[in-house]
Steps between C-alpha positions, in 0.01 A plus 500: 500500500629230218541611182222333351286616755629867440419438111168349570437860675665695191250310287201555673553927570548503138212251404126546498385422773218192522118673434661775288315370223161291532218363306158651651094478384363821521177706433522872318296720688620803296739586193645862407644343156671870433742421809466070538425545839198218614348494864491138541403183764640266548313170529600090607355252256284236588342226406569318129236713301691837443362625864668800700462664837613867494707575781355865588871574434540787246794638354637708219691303223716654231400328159747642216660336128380160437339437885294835358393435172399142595247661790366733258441238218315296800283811602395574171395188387273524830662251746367619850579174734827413690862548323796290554802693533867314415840592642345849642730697719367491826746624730401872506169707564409524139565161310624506191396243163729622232590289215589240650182413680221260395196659481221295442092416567505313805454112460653241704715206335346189609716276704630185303510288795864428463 
């Protein structure tokens, strides 16, 4: 093993690891605000218009400081359609969008063409 090869390995073991964290569009399905705790699908965008196919994949995520607050704010001013979620970590049974998540009504950027 060369030594750049061992440190390449050193790196990664103590690195994330790629798909730790992820940006997702997901529906709330349910919300126990006392705990954070949100049953969730997940869903694939499509189409230009702000369209999303749910996945039938549900899942408990973990919303808590600003990830929190910032779901809250969006439930009580009524949103009820599909939620993009930034920089989530993904790489356990229960996600987890803490403060430094985007959490925000789902809308897609349109593409510049560039």
């Amino acid at each position: 093993l060369s030594s750049s090869s061992a440190a390449s390995d050193v790196y990664k073991r103590q690195s994330l690891h790629k798909g730790d964290f992820a940006d997702g569009v997901i529906l709330i399905h349910q919300y126990k605000p006392a705990q954070g705790i949100a049953i969730v699908e997940s869903c694939t965008p499509i189409g230009d218009q702000g369209e999303v196919e749910p996945s039938g994949d549900k899942r408990s995520v973990q919303f808590d400081g600003r990830g929190k607050e910032v779901l809250e704010k969006l439930l009580d001013d009524g949103h009820e359609g599909p939620i993009f979620i930034g920089s989530a970590m993904m790489n356990r049974d229960v996600w987890r969008v803490g403060p430094w998540c985007d959490v925000l009504p789902w809308s897609p950027i349109p593409d510049s063409g560039r």
